[in-house]
N, C-alpha and C positions, 0 to 999 in steps of 0.2 A: 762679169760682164759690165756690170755700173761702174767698178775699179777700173777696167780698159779706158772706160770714155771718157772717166776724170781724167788721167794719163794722158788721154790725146787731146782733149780739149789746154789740160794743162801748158799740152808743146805749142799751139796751136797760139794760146796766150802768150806766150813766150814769143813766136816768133812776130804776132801783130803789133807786141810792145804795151802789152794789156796790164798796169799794172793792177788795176784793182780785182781784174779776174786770178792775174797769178797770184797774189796775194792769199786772196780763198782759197782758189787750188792747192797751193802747199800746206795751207793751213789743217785742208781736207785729208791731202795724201798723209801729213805726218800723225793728225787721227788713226787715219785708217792703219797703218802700219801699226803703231802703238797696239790698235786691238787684236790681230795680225799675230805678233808678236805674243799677247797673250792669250792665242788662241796655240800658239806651238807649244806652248808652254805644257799645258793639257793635254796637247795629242789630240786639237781638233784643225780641220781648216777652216777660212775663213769664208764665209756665205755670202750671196748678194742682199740676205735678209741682216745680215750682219754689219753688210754697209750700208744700206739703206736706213737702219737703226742709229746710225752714227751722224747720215745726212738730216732724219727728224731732228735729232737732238742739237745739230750746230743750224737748224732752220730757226729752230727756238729762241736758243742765246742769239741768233742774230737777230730776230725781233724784238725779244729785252733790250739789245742793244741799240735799237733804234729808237725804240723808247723815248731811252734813256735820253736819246742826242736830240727825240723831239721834245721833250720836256724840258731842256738845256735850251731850247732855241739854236741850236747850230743844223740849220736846213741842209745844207752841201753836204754834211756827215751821214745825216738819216738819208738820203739823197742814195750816197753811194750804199749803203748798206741794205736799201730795197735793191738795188741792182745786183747786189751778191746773194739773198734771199732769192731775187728770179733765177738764178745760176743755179743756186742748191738743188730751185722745187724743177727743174727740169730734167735731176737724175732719180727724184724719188718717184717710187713705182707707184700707180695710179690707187689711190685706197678705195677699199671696197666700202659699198653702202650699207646702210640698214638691211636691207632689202636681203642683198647679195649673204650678209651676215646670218639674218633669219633661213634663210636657204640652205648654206654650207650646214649647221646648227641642225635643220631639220631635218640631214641627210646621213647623221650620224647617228649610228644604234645604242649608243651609248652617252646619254645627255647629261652625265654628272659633271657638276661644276670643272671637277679637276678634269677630267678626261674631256671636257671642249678645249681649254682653256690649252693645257696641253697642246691636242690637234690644231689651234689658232699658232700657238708658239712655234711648231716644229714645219709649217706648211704655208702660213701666211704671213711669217714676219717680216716685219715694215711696210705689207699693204692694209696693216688696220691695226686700228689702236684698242690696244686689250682694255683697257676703262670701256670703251664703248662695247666690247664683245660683252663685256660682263654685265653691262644696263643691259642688253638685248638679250641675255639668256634669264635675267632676273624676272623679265618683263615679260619672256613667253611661258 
């Protein structure tokens, strides 16, 4: 589903003449294929948690990478690179809270480390970051 809307969003860029969107966009799509690719590998398909895991991870290096261009002084670079960052966080799935975290956690009969940790991995990923599931199961 997040794959579809990169796709159309992508044509969408394409036809408005958007280079800095299409830019990211392909940048995205040939991520995602790459993983895709080594998910056939295995004999698995690829998830929406799967891409969503690929959209954290180039939200990140795009924020290093603005960093970098504001510590440089070049404003118009960090400029466009928050403008691909809003593009990114608009396909990642909404992350869950503390709160929402403590709940799922309390709702499972089996509170060992591995087996939350697991159930987080197989059923929530890319809406919450396992560092934080693991302060919140430390903590209760």
């Amino acid at each position: 589903m997040i794959l579809e809307n990169i796709k159309k969003a992508n044509i969408e860029a394409m036809k408005n003449k958007d280079a800095l969107a299409r830019a990211l966009y392909s940048v995205l799509l040939n991520k995602i294929k790459l993983e895709e690719i080594k998910k056939r590998e295995i004999g698995k398909d690829l998830s929406d948690g799967d891409v969503a895991a690929i959209l954290q991870k180039a939200a990140k290096e795009l924020c290093e990478e603005r960093d970098n261009y504001i510590k440089a002084g070049n404003s118009e670079m960090s400029q466009n690179i928050s403008k691909q960052i809003a593009l990114v966080e608009n396909y990642l799935p909404k992350m869950l809270t503390v709160e929402e975290i403590k709940n799922i956690i309390l709702s499972l009969e089996d509170r060992s480390i591995q087996n939350v940790m697991k159930h987080f991995k197989q059923n929530y990923q890319g809406a919450c970051d396992m560092r934080q599931v693991g302060e919140v199961l430390k903590g209760m």
